[in-house]
N, C-alpha and C positions, 0 to 999 in steps of 0.2 A: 669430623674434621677431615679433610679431604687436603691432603698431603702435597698430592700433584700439585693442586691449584697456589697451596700456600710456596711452595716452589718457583709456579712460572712467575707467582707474583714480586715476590723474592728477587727473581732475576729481572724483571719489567724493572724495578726499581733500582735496581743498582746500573740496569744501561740508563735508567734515567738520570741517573749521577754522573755519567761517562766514566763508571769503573770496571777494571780488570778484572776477574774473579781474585788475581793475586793480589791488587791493592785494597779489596776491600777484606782479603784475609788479612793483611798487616794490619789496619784498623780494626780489626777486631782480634789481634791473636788469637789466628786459628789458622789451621793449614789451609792451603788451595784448594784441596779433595774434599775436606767438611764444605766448604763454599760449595764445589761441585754437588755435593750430597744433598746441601738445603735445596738447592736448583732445581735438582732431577724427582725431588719429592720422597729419595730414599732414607732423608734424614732431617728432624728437624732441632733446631735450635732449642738449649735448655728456655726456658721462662725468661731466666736474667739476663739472656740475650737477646730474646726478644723482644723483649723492652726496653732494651739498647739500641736495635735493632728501628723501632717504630721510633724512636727518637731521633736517630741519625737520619731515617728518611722522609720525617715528618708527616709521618700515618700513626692515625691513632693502633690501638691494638689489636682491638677487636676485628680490624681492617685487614691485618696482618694475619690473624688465626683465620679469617674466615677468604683471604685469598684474593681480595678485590676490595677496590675504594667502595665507600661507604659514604651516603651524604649524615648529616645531625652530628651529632656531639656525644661521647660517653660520661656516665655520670662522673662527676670529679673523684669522689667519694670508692668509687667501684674500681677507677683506676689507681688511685691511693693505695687500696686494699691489693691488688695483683702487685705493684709495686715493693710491700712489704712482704705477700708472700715469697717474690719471687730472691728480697734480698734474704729471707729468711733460709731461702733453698739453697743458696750460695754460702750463706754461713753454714749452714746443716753438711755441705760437702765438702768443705775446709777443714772441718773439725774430724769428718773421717779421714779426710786425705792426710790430715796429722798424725792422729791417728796409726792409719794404713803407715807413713812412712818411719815412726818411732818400733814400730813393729818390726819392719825389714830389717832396720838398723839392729834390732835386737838380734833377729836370727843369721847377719850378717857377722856382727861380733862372735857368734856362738859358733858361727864356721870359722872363723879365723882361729877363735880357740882350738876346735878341733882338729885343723890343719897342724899348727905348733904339735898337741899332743902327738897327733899322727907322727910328725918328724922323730918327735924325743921316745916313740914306742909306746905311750900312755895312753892311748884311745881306747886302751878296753877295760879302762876303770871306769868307776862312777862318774866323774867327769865329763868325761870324752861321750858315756850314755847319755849323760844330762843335756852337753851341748850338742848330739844327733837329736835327740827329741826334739830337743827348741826348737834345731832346725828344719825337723819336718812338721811340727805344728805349725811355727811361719809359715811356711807352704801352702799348708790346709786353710788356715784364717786367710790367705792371700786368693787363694783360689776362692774360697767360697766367699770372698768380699768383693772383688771383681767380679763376680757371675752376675746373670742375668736374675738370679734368683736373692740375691742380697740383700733387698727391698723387705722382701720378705721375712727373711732370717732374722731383720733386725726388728722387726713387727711382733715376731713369733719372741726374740729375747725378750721385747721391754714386757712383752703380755706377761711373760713366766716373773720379772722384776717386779713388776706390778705386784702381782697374788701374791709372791713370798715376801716383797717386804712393808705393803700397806696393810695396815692392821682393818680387819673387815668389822664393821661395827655397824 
């Protein structure tokens, strides 16, 4: 997949629309500078965008990935299928992003806690331990769920869920 290309095409289509790069970030809630980023080829659109994407400009998909118009038709069936994957990726990032934000919230409350304790002098009981921990484990789950390496992490968990809790027969 050749990045540059799915870029200038990118941009080819949207002056074909006679848009901004800002108005068509407002149409897609996204900033200016992700617009700039699909453009220059340094960045490209999740899936469910792209498929948003070939819909607002009236390019199939394939068209879209591969950087230039395309004559024929994609199977119905094939795009159906990219279609489900791509809502399934968008629900799959939701439910972490829930996820990710009931977490913060936890080690959020855990600093509040600890801030009170701090005032009243108790921060160096069990308490005040419990809710520093919390809040440097939020940290580490925050950090290591945001990285580049996340994908993985969560690959490497379900493998270990998997072995320990399917019974092997």
């Amino acid at each position: 997949m050749n990045q540059a290309a799915i870029g200038s095409f990118l941009k080819e289509l949207r002056k074909e629309k006679g848009l901004t790069q800002e108005q068509l970030a407002e149409q897609f809630h996204v900033n200016r500078r992700t617009v700039s980023r699909w453009e220059t080829g340094n960045n490209l659109p999740d899936l469910d965008l792209l498929i948003e994407l070939s819909d607002y400009y009236g390019v199939e998909l394939r068209e879209l990935l591969d950087g230039q118009r395309k004559g024929g038709h994609v199977n119905p069936e094939l795009e159906d299928t990219l279609r489900k994957v791509a809502e399934y990726s968008s629900e799959d990032k939701q439910k972490v992003k829930k996820r990710m934000h009931i977490l913060f919230i936890g080690g959020l409350i855990a600093a509040v806690v600890y801030l009170v304790l701090l005032f009243a002098d108790r921060a160096d009981g069990f308490l005040g331990g419990l809710c520093s921990g919390i809040q440097f484990g939020m940290m580490i789950v925050g950090v290591l769920m945001t990285s580049k390496h996340a994908a993985s992490i969560r690959t490497w968990k379900l493998k270990i869920l998997k072995n320990k809790f399917i019974p092997k027969g």
